[in-house]
N, C-alpha and C positions, 0 to 999 in steps of 0.2 A: 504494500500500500504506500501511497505515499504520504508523504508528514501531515498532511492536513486528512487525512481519511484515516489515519492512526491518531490524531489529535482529537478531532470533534469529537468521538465518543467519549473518549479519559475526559476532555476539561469542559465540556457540554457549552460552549460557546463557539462559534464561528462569525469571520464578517462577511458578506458577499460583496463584490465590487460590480459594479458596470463599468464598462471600459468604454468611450467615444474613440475616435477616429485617432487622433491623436498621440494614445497610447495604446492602441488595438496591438500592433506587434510585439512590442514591451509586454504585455498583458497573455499574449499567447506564448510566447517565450517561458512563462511560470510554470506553463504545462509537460517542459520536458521534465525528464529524470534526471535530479540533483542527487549528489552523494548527499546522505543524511545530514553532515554537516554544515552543508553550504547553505546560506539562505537564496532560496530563491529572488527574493527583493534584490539583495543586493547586487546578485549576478545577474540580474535585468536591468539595472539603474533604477528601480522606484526604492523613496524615501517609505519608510515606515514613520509612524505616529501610534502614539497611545489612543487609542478608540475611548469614549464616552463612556460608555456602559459595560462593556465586556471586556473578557481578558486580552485575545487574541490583537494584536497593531490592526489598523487601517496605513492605507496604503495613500499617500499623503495626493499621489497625480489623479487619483479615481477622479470622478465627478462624483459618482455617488458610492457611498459605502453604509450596507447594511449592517448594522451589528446585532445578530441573532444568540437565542437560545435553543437549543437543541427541545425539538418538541416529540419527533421522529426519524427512525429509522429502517429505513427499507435493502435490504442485501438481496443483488441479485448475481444472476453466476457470473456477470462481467465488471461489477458494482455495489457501492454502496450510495444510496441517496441520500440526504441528512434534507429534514423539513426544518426549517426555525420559525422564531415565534421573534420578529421582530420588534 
């Protein structure tokens, strides 16, 4: 899994970003596979930031950043889905 699909269940918060035109490649970039150590952020060039309400950074170039609680969990044989309760 990767860090954030091993993370959301342990600390039951997640943020979700929307990415505009801007940062659309940057933002698909997060998608490959990092060694565990690496942050993704920072081998994209996005700024992390302390999020409002939850644990997990927002990602400071989003436009928009959702910061969720873990409401649901759906596992399928390709995936895990996480619903939040923004």
């Amino acid at each position: 899994l990767k860090d954030t699909a091993a993370n959301v269940p342990r600390e039951k918060e997640f943020v979700v970003h929307l990415a505009d035109e801007a940062i659309a490649e940057q933002m698909h970039r997060c998608g490959e596979r990092f060694a565990a150590d690496v942050s993704e952020l920072d081998a994209v060039g996005f700024t992390a930031l302390p999020s409002l309400r939850v644990k997990p950074p927002r990602i400071a170039e989003a436009p928009v950043a959702f910061e969720c609680v873990l409401w649901e969990t759906l596992e399928t044989a390709s995936r895990h889905i996480f619903i939040g309760k923004v």
